[in-house]
BAGU-330676 format. One line per 2 residues: number of its first residue (from 0); for each residue x, y, z of N, C-alpha, C, O. Coordinates in steps of 0.02 Angstrom, whole numbers. Each point is the difference from the previous one (the first is absolute). Example, Ala and Ser with C-alpha at 12.3 -4.5 7.8 and 13.67 -1.06 7.14 Angstrom:
// residues 2
0 = 660,-284,390,-45,59,0,45,60,0,52,-1,33; -70,54,-69,42,59,3,-39,55,37,25,55,8
//
This chain:
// residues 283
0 = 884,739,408,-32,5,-65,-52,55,3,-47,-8,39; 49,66,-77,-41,36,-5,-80,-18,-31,-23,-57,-9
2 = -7,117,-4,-70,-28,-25,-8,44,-45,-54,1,-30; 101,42,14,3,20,-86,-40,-35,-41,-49,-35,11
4 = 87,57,-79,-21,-29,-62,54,-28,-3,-11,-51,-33; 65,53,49,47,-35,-19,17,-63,59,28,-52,-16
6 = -48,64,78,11,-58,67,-55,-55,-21,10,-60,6; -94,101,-41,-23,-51,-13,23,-74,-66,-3,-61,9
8 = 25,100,-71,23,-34,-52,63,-44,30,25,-47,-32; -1,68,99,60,-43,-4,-39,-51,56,30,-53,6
10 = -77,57,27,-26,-52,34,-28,-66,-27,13,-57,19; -70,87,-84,-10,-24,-34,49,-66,-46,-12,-59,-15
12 = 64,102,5,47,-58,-16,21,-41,36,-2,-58,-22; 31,68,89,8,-43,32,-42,-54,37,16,-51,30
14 = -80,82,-45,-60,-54,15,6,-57,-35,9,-57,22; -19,86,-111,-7,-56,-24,64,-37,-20,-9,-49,-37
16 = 75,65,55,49,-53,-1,-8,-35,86,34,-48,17; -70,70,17,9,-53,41,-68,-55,7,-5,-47,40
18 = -36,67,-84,-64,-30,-24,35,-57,-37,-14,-55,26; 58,50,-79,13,-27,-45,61,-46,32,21,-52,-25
20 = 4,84,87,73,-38,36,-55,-85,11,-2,-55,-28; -40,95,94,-50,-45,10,-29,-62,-30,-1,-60,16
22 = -28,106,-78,-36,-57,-50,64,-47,-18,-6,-60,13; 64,80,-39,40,-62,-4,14,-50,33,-6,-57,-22
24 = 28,74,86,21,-42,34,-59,-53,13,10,-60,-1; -89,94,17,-42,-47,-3,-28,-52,-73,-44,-43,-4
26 = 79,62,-33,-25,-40,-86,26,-56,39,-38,-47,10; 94,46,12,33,-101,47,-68,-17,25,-8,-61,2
28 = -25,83,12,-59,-42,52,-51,-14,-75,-18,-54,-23; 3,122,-2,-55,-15,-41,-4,37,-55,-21,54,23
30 = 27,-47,-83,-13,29,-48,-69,33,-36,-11,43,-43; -33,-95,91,-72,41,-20,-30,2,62,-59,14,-10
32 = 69,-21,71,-22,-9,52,-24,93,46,-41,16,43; 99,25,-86,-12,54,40,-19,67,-84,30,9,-53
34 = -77,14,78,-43,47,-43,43,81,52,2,18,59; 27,10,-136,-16,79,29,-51,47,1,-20,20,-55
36 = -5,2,104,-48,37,16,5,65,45,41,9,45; -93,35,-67,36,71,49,7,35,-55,-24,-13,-55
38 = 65,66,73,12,80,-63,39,-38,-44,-27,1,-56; 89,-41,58,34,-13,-52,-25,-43,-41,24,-9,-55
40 = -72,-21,75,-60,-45,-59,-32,59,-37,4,5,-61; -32,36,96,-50,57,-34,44,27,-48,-21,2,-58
42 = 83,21,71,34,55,-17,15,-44,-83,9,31,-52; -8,-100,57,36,-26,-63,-63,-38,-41,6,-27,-55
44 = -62,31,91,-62,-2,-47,-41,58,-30,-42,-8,-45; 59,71,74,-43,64,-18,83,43,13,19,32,50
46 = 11,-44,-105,59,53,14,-9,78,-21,45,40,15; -97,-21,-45,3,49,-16,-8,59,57,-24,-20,53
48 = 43,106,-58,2,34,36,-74,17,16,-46,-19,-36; 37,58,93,-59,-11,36,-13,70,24,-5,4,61
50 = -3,73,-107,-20,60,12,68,24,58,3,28,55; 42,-54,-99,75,11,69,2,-17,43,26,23,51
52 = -76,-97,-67,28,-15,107,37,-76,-27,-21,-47,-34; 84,60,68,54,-56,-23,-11,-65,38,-29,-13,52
54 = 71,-35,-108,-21,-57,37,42,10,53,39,47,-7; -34,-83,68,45,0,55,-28,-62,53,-53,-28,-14
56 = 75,16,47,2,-55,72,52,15,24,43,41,-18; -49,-99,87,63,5,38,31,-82,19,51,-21,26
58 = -125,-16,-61,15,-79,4,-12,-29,-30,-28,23,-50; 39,-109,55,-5,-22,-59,-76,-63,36,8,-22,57
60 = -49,9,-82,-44,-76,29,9,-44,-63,-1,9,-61; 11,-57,100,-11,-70,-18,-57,-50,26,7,-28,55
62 = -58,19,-92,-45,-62,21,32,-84,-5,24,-35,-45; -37,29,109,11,-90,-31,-41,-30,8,-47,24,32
64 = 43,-95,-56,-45,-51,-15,30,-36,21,54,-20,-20; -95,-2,86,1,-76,29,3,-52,-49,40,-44,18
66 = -68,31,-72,5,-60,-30,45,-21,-34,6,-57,-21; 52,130,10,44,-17,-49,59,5,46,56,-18,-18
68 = -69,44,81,71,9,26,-44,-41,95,-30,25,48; 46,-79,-62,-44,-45,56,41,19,60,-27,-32,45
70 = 68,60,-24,49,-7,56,9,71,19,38,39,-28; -75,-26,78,1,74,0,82,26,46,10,61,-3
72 = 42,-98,40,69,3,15,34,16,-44,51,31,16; -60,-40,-68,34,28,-85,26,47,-6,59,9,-14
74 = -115,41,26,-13,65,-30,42,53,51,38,43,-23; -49,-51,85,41,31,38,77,-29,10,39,48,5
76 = -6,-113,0,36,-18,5,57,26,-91,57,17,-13; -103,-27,-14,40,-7,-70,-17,107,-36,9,24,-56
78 = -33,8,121,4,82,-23,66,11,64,35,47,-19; -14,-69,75,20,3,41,98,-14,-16,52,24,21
80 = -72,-69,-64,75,-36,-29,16,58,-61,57,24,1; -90,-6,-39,6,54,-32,18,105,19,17,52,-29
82 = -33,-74,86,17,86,52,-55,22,10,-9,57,-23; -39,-83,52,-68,26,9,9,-8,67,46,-38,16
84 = -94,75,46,-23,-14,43,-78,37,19,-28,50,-22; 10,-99,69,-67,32,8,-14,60,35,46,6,40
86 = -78,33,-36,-5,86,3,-14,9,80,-56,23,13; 101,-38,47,-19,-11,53,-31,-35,24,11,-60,-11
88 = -71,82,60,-58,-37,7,-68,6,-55,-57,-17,14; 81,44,-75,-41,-21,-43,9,-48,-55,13,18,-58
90 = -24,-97,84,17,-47,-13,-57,-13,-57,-60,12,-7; 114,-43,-32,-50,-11,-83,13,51,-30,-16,-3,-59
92 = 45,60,77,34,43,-44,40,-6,-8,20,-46,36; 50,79,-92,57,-28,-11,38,79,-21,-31,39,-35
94 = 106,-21,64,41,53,-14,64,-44,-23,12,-56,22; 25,88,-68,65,10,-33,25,-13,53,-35,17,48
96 = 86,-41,-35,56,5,77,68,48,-32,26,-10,-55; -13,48,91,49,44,-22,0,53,-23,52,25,-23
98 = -132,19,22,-15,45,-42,-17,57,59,-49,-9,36; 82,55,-29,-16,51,70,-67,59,2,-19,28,-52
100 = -2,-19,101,-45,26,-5,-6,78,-49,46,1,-40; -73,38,36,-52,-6,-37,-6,-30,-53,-59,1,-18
102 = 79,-18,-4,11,-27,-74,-17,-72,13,-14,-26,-54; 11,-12,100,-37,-80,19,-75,25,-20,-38,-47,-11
104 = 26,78,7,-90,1,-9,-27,-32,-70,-52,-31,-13; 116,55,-33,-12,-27,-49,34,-62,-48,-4,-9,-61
106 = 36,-27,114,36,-57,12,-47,-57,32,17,-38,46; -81,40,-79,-59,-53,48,-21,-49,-44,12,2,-61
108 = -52,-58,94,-23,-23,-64,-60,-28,50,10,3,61; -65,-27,-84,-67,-40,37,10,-54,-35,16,7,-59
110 = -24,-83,93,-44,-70,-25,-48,8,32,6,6,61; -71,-3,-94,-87,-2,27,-14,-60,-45,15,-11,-58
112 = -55,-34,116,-14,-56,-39,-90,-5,8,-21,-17,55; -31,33,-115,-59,11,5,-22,-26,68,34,-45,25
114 = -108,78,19,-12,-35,70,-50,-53,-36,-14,-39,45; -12,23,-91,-50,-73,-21,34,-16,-6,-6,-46,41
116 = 67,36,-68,61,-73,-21,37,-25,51,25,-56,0; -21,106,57,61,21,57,14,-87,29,52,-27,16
118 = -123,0,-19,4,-73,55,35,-42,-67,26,-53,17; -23,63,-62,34,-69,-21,83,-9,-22,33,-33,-40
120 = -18,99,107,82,-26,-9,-4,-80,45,-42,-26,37; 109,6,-63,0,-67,36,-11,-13,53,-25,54,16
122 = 22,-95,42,26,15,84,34,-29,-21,-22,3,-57; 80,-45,52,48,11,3,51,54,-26,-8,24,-57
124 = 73,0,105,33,47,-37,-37,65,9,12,51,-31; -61,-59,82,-35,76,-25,28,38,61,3,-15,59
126 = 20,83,-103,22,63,38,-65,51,0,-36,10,-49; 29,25,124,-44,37,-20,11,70,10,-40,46,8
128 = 109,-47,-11,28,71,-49,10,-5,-63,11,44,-41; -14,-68,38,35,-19,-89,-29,42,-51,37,24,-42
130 = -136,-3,40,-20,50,-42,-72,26,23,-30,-43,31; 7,84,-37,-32,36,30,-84,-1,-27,-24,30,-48
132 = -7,-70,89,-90,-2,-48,-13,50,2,17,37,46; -68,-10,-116,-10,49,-23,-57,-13,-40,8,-41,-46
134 = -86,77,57,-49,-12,-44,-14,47,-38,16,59,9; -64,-96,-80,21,38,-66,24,-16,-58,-22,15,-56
136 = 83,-55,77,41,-17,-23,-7,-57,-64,29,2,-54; -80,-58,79,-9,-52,-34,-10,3,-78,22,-47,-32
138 = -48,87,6,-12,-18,-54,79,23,-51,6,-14,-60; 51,55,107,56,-20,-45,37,-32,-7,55,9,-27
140 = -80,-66,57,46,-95,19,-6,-1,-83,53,-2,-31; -111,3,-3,-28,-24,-61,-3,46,-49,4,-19,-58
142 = -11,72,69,9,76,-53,59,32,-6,16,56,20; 16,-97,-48,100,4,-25,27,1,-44,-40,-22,-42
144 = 97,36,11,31,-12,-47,65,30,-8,-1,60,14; 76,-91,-39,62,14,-4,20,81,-27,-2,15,-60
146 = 17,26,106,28,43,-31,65,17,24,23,-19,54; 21,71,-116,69,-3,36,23,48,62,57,15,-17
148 = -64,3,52,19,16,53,84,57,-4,52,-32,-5; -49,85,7,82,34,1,-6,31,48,-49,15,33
150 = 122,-1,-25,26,61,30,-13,71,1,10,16,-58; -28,38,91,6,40,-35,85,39,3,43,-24,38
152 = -27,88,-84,67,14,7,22,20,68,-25,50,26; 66,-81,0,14,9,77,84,23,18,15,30,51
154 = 32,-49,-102,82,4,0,14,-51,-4,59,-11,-13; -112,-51,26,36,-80,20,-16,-17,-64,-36,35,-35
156 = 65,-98,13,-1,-47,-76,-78,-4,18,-31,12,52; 12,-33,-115,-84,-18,20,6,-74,16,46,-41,-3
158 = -122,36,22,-27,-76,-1,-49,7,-36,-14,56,-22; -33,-122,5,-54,-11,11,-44,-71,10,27,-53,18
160 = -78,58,-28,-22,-94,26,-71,7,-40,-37,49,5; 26,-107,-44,-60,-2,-20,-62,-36,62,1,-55,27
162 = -46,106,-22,-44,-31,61,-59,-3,-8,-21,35,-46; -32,-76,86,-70,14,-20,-25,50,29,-1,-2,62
164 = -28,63,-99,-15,39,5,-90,-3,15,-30,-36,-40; -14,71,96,-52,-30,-8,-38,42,-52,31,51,-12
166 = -91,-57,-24,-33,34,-42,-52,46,25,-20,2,58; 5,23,-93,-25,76,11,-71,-28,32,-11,39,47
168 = -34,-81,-49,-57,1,28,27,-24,86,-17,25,54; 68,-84,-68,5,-26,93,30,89,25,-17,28,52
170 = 47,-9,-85,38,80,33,-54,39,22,-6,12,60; -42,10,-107,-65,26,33,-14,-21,44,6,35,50
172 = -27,-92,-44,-64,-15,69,75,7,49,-11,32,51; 96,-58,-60,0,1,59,21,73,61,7,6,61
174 = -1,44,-125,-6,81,33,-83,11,10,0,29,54; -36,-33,-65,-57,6,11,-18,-29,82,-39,28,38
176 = 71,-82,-26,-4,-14,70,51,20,45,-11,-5,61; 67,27,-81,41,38,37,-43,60,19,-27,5,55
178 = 21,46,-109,-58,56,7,-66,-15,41,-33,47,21; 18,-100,-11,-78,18,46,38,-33,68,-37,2,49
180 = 102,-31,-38,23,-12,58,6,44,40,-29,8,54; 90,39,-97,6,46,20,-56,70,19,0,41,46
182 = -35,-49,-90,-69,75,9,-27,-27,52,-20,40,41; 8,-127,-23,-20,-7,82,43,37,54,-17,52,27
184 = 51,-71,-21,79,26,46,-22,71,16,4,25,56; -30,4,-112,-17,69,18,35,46,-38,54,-19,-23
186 = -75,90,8,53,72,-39,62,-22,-1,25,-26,-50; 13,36,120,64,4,-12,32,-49,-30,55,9,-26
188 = -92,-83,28,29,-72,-32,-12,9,-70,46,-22,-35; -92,47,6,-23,24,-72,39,39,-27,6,1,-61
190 = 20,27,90,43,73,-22,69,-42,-7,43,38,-22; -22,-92,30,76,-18,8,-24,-45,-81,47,9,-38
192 = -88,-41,12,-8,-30,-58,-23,44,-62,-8,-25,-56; -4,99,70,-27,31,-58,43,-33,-76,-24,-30,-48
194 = 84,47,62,32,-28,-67,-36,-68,-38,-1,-8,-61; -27,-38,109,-30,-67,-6,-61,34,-45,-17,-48,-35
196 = -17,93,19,-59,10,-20,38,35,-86,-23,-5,-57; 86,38,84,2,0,-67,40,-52,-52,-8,2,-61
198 = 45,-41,90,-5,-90,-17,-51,-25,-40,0,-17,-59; -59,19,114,-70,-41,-33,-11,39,-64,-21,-24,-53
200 = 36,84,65,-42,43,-48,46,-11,-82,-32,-5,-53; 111,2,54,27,-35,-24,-25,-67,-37,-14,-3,-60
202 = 13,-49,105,-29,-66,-43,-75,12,-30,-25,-34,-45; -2,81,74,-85,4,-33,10,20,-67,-44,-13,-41
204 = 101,46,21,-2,61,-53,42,-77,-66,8,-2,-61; 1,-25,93,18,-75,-40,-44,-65,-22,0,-45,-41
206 = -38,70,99,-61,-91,-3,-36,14,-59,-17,52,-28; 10,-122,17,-65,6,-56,-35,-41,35,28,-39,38
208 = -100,39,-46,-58,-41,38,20,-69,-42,30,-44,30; -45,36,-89,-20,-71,-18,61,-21,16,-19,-29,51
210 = 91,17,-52,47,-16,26,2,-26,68,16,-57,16; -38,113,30,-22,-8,57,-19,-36,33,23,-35,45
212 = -97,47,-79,-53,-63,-7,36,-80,4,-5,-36,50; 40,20,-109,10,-47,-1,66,-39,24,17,-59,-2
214 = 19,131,32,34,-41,68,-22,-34,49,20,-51,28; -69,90,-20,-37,-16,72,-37,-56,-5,-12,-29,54
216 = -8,9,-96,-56,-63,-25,55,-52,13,-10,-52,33; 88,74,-70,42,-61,-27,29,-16,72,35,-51,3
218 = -47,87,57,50,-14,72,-53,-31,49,17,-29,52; -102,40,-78,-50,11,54,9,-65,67,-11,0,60
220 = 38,-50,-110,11,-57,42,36,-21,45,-8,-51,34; 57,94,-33,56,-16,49,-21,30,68,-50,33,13
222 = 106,-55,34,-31,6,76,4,64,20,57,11,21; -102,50,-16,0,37,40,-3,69,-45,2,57,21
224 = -8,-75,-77,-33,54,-75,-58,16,22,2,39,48; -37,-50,-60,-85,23,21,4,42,43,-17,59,-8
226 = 39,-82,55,-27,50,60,50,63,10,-13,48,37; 81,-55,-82,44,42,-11,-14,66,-30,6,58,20
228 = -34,-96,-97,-40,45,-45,-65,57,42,1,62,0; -46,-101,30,-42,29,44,3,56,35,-33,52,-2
230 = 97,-79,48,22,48,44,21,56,-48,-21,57,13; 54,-65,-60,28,82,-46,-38,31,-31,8,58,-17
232 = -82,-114,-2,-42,41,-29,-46,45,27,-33,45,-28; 37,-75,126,-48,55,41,52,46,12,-31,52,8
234 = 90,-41,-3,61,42,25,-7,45,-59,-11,59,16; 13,-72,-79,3,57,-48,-62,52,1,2,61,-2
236 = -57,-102,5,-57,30,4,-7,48,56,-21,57,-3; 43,-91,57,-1,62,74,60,52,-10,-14,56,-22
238 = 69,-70,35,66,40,-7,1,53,-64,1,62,-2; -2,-117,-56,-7,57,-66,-85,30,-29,-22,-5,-57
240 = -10,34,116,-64,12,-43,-3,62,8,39,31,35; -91,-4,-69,-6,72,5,22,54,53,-14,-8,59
242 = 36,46,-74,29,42,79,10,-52,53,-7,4,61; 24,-48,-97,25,-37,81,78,6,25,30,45,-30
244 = 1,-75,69,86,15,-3,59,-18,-34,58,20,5; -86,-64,-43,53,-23,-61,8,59,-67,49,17,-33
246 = -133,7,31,5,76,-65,33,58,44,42,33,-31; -53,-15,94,26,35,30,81,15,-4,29,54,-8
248 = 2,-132,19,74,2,1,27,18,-81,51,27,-23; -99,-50,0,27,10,-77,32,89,-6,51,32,-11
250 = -124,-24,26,10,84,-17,53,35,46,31,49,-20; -20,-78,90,60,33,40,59,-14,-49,15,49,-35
252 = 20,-102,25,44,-27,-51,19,44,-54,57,-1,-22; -106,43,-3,1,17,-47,1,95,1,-24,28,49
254 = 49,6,-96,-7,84,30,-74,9,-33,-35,-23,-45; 33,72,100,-97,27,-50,5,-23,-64,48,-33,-20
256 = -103,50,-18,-8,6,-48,-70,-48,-53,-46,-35,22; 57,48,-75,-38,-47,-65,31,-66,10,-40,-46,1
258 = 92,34,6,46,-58,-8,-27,-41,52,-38,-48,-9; 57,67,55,-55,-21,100,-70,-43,-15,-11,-60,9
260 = -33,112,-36,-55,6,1,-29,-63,-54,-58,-22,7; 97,0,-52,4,-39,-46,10,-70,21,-39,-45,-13
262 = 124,34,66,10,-56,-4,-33,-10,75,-4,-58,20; -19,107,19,-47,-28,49,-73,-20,-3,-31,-37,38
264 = -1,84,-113,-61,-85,-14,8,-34,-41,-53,-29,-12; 106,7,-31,24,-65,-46,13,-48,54,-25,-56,-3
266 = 62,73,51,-5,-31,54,-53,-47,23,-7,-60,-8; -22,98,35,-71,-26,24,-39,-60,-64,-12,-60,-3
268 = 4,113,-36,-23,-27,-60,48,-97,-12,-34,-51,-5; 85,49,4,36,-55,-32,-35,-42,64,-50,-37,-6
270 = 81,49,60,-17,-35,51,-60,-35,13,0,-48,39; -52,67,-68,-69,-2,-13,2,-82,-39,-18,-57,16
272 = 54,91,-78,-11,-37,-60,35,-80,35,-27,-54,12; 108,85,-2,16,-60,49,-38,-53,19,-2,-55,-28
274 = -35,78,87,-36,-25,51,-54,-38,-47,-1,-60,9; -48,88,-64,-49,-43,-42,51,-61,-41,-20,-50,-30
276 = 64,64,37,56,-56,-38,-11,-62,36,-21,-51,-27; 41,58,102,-8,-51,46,-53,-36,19,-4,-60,9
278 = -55,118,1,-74,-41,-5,0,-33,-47,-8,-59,13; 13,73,-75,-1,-44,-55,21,-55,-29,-19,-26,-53
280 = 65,7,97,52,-41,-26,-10,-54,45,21,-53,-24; -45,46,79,1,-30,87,-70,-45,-13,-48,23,-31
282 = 50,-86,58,-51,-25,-17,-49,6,74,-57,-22,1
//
């Protein structure tokens, strides 16, 4: 698979039909149990174009919820019966079986199951490959809602699956902590998520505060929100602040210019606003 314009559009497709292979086969376990999250959440909450930088991925994530899907043997057993296997020794990840290399890259899919929720899969039945803890995450157990999910044009009949999609505030905070994960890691780990900054920058150009606001009030209670919220609201503030490396990547992303110069302090700027969203809302 090349890395064209055209190797990427066809990756893309095949991502999200195997995003969507996935999600089916898992609706048997749970129908609300697993939240999409990642670019193809972003991409279908802030679809609009983004100063020409296309949507694209190469995978698909899925969050699950211990509470709705109690048996964490499920998830791997019942992606496994479907043609999945796990990605070598990177267990809790999951590849297409049958799909040859290069072109497996974009034949992937993640189960990350938030790290505050992670302990209340069952013990019994519990696999601990099955999905992969991941913090951040929590507040899109609860910041969801059904959207339809397609194909894109690929040569094959389409599909699609209606799924919970997570909402634009849990999507923020949980690139926001990918981004300060990664800017720990160091340059070169930063440099592999730039696209992630223009994601965020994406859902910012969508949020409205009082909305916001009153997501965050309406979730504050559940297990592992607070400190979720927290964490994205010090991550935005460090990562996206002034000349820091999140405005930086913006402007690489982007060719010189007015255009640059614009969406790298709206940037900053939203992020800001963001972040007073969460103080505000957090008791």
């Amino acid at each position: 698979m090349s890395d064209s314009g055209g190797g990427f559009a066809e990756a893309y497709a095949l991502a999200r039909r195997t995003l969507i292979e996935a999600a089916t086969a898992l609706h048997i376990v749970s129908t609300s149990g697993f939240v999409l999250v990642g670019a193809h959440a972003v991409y279908l909450r802030a679809p609009d174009s983004l100063f020409g930088i296309p949507a694209f991925t190469f995978d698909g994530d899925l969050a699950v919820n211990p509470r709705s899907v109690v048996y964490s043997d499920l998830v791997r057993k019942t992606l496994e019966a479907a043609g999945f296997d796990l990605r070598g020794r990177l267990a809790r990840l999951y590849v297409r079986r049958g799909i040859p290399e290069p072109e497996s890259r974009a034949a992937r899919v993640d189960v990350l199951v938030p790290a505050r929720v992670a302990h209340n899969w069952s013990a019994d039945r519990y696999d601990p490959l099955a999905a992969l803890s991941q913090p951040g995450l929590e507040i899109c157990l609860y910041d969801h809602s059904p959207m339809l999910v397609e194909t894109h044009s690929d040569g094959v009949p389409p599909r699609s699956i209606t799924l919970e999609v997570a909402g634009v505030v849990g999507l923020i905070v949980a690139k926001a902590w990918k981004l300060r994960e990664r800017e720990a890691d160091g340059a070169e780990a930063f440099a592999d998520v730039r696209k992630d900054v223009a994601d965020v920058y994406r859902l910012l150009r969508v949020m409205e505060p009082e909305p916001a606001i009153a997501t965050l009030r309406g979730v504050a209670h559940e297990p592992g929100v607070i400190e979720c919220a927290r964490g994205g609201m010090d991550a935005l503030r460090h990562v996206l602040r002034s000349r820091g490396p999140g405005e930086a990547a913006m402007r690489a992303l982007l060719p010189r210019g007015r255009a640059a110069d614009i969406a790298a302090r709206s940037l900053v700027i939203l992020a800001n606003e963001f972040a007073d969203c969460i103080e505000t809302a957090l008791p």
